[in-house]
GUDOZA-138440 format. One line per 5 residues: their letters; for each residue x, y, z of N, C-alpha, C, O. Coordinates in pm, 1 decimal. Layout:
// GUDOZA-138440
a = X/Y/Z/X/Y/Z/X/Y/Z/X/Y/Z | ...
This chain:
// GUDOZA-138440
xxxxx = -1813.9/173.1/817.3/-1759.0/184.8/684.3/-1641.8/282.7/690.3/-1653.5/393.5/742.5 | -1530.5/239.4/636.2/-1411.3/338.5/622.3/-1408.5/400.6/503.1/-1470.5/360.2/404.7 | -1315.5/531.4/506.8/-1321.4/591.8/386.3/-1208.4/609.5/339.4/-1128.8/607.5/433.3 | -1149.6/628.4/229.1/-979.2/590.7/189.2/-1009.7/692.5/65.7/-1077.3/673.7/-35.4 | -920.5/831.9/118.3/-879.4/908.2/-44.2/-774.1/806.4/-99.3/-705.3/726.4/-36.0
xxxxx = -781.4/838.0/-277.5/-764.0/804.2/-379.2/-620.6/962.6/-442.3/-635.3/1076.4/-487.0 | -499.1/874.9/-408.5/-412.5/1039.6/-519.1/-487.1/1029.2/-678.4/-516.7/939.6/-757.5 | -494.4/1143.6/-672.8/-518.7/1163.8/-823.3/-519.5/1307.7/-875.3/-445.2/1390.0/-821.7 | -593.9/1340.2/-969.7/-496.0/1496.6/-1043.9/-604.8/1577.2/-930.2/-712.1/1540.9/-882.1 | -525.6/1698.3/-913.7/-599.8/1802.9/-850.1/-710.6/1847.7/-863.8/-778.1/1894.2/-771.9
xxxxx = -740.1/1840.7/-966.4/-898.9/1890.2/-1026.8/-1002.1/1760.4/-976.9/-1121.4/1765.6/-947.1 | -946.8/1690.5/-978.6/-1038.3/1513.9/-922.8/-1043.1/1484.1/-829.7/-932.2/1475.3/-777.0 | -1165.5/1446.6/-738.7/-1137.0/1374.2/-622.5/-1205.6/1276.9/-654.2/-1299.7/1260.9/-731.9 | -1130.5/1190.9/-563.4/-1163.9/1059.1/-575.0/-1136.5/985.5/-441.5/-1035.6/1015.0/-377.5 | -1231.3/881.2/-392.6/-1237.9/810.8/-304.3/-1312.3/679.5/-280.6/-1408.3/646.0/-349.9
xxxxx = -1264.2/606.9/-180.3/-1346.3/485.9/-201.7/-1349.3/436.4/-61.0/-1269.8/456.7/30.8 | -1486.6/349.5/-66.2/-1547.3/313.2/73.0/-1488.6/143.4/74.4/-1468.9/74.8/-25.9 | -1471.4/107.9/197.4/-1497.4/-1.4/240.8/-1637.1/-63.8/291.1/-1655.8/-51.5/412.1 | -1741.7/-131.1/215.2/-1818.5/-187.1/250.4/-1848.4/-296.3/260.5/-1964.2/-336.0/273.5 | -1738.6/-371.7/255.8/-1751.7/-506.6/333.2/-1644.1/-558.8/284.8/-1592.1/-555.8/173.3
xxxxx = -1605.8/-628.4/426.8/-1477.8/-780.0/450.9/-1490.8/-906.4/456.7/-1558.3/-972.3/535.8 | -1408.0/-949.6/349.1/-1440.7/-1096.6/332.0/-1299.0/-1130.8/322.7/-1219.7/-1048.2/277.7 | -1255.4/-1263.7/367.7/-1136.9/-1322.2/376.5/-1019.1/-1305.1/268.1/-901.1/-1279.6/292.3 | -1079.3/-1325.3/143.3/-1011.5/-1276.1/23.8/-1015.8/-1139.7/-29.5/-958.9/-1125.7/-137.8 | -1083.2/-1011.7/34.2/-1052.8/-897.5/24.6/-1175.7/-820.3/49.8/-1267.5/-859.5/121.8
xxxxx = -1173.2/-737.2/2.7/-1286.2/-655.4/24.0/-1385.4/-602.3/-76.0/-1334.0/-622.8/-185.9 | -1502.6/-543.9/-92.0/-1589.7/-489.0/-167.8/-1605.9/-352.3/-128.7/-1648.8/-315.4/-19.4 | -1556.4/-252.6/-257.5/-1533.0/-171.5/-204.5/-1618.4/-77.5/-297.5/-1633.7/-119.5/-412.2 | -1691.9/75.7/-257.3/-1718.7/121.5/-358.4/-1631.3/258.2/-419.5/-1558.3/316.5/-339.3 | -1638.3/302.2/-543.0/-1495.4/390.0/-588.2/-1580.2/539.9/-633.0/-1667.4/542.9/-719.8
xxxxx = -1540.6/642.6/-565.3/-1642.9/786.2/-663.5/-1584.3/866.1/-693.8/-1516.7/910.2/-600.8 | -1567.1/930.9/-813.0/-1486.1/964.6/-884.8/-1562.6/1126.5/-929.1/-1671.5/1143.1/-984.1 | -1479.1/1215.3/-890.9/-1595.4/1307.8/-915.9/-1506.1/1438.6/-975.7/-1438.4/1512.0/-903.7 | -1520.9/1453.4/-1133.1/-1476.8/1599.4/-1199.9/-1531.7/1652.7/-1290.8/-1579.4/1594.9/-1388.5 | -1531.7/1782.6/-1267.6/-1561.6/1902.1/-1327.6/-1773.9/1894.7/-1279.6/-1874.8/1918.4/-1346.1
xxxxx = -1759.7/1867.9/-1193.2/-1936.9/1838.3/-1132.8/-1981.2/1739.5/-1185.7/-2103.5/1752.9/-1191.2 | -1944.9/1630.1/-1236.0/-1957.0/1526.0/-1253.4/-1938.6/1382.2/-1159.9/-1824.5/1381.6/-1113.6 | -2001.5/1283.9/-1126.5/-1940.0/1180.8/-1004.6/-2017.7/1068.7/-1106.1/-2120.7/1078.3/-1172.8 | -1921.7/959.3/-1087.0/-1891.2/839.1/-1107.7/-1901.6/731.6/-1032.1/-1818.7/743.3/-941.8 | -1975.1/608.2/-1019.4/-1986.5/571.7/-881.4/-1935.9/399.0/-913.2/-1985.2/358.6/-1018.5
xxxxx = -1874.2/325.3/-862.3/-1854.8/189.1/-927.3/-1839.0/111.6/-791.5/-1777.7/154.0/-693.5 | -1911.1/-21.7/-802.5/-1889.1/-69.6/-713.8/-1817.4/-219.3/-731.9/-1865.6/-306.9/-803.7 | -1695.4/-234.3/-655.4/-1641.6/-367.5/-717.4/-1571.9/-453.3/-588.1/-1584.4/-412.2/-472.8 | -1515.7/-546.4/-612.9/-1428.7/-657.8/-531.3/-1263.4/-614.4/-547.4/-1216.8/-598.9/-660.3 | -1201.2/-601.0/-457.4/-1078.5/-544.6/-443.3/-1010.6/-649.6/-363.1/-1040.8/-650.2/-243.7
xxxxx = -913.6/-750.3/-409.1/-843.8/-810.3/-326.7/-762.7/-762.5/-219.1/-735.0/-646.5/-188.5 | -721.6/-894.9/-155.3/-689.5/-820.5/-21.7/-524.7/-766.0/-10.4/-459.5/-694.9/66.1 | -503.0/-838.5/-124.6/-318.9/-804.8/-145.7/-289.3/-698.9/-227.5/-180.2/-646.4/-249.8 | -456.0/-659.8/-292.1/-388.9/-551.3/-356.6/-417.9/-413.7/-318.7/-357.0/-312.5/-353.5 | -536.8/-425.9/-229.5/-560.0/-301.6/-114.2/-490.2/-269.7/-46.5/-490.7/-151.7/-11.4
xxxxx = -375.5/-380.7/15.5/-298.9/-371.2/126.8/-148.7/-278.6/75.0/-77.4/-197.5/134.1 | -145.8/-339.6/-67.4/-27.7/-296.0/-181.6/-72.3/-117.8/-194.6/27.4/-45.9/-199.0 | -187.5/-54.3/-199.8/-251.3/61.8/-242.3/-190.0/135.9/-89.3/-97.1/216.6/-87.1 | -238.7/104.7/-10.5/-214.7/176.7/156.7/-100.8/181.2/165.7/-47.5/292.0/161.0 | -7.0/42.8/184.7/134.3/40.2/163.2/231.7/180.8/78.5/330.5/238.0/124.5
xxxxx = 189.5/196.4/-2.9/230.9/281.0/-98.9/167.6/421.6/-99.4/229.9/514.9/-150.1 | 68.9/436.4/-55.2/13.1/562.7/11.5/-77.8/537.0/-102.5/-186.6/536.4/-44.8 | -109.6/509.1/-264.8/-185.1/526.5/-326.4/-341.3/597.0/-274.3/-403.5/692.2/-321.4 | -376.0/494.9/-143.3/-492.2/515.7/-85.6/-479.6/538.1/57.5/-394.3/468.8/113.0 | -543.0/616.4/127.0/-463.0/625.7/284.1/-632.0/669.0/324.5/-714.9/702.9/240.0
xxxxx = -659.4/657.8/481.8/-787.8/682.4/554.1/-794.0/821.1/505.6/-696.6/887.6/470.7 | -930.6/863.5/506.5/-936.2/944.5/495.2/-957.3/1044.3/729.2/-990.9/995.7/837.2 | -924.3/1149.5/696.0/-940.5/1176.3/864.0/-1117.5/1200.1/908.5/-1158.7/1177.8/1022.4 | -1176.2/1232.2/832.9/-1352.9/1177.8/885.9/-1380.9/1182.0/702.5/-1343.0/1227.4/594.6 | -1496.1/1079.1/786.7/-1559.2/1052.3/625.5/-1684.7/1119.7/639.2/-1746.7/1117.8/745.6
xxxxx = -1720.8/1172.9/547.6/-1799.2/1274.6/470.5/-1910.2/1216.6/412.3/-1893.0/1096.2/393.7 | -2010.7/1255.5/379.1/-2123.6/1163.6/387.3/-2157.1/1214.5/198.5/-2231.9/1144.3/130.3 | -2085.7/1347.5/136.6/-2096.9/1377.5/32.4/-1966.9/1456.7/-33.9/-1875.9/1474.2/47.2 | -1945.8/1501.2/-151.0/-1851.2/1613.0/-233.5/-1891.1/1678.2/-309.4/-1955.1/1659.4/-412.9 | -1836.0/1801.5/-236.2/-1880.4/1913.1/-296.2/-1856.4/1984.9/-379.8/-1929.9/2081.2/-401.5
Protein backbone atom coordinates (compact mmCIF):
# COMPACT_ATOMS: atom_id res chain seq x y z
CA UNK A 1 0.00 0.00 0.00
CA UNK A 2 1.37 3.49 -0.88
CA UNK A 3 0.94 6.55 0.93
CA UNK A 4 0.45 10.05 -0.84
CA UNK A 5 0.39 13.44 1.39
CA UNK A 6 -2.46 15.63 0.52
CA UNK A 7 -1.33 19.93 0.39
CA UNK A 8 -3.57 21.39 2.57
CA UNK A 9 -3.71 24.24 5.37
CA UNK A 10 -1.02 23.81 7.97
CA UNK A 11 -3.03 23.04 10.84
CA UNK A 12 -4.42 19.81 8.65
CA UNK A 13 -2.96 16.85 7.64
CA UNK A 14 -4.16 14.99 5.32
CA UNK A 15 -3.38 11.88 3.39
CA UNK A 16 -4.44 9.11 1.40
CA UNK A 17 -3.68 5.41 0.82
CA UNK A 18 -3.64 3.45 -2.20
CA UNK A 19 -5.50 0.29 -1.62
CA UNK A 20 -6.13 -1.12 -4.62
CA UNK A 21 -5.57 -1.03 -8.62
CA UNK A 22 -7.92 -1.53 -11.03
CA UNK A 23 -7.63 -0.63 -14.72
CA UNK A 24 -9.88 2.39 -14.48
CA UNK A 25 -8.21 3.79 -11.35
CA UNK A 26 -7.83 3.21 -8.06
CA UNK A 27 -9.60 2.85 -4.54
CA UNK A 28 -8.20 4.87 -2.41
CA UNK A 29 -8.68 5.69 1.26
CA UNK A 30 -8.54 9.73 2.34
CA UNK A 31 -7.76 10.86 6.41
CA UNK A 32 -8.20 13.98 7.21
CA UNK A 33 -7.18 14.90 10.55
CA UNK A 34 -7.72 18.59 12.56
CA UNK A 35 -7.60 20.04 15.63
CA UNK A 36 -7.55 16.03 17.11
CA UNK A 37 -10.08 15.15 15.10
CA UNK A 38 -9.64 12.37 11.90
CA UNK A 39 -11.95 11.76 9.21
CA UNK A 40 -11.68 8.66 7.34
CA UNK A 41 -13.44 8.13 3.71
CA UNK A 42 -13.05 5.57 1.55
CA UNK A 43 -13.68 6.02 -2.25
CA UNK A 44 -12.84 5.22 -6.13
CA UNK A 45 -10.43 7.73 -7.62
CA UNK A 46 -9.97 7.57 -11.32
CA UNK A 47 -7.03 6.96 -12.94
CA UNK A 48 -6.74 10.33 -14.90
CA UNK A 49 -7.49 12.12 -12.14
CA UNK A 50 -4.89 10.70 -9.64
CA UNK A 51 -2.39 10.92 -12.25
CA UNK A 52 -3.66 14.87 -12.79
CA UNK A 53 -3.19 15.21 -8.56
CA UNK A 54 0.73 13.80 -8.68
CA UNK A 55 1.28 15.63 -11.90
CA UNK A 56 0.61 18.82 -10.18
CA UNK A 57 2.13 17.93 -6.90
CA UNK A 58 -1.45 18.21 -5.29
CA UNK A 59 -0.54 14.67 -3.92
CA UNK A 60 3.09 13.35 -3.97
CA UNK A 61 4.50 9.82 -2.03
CA UNK A 62 4.77 10.26 0.99
CA UNK A 63 8.87 9.25 2.07
CA UNK A 64 7.70 6.21 4.61
CA UNK A 65 4.30 5.61 5.45
CA UNK A 66 3.31 5.74 8.92
CA UNK A 67 1.03 3.40 10.26
CA UNK A 68 -0.76 6.48 12.39
CA UNK A 69 -1.00 10.72 13.16
CA UNK A 70 -0.18 12.20 15.73
Amino acid sequence: MKRYCIKCEPERVEFLDVLRETDDGYLVRVVRVKDGYEKTVEEFMARHLFEMCVKTGYIYEAAVAATSVA
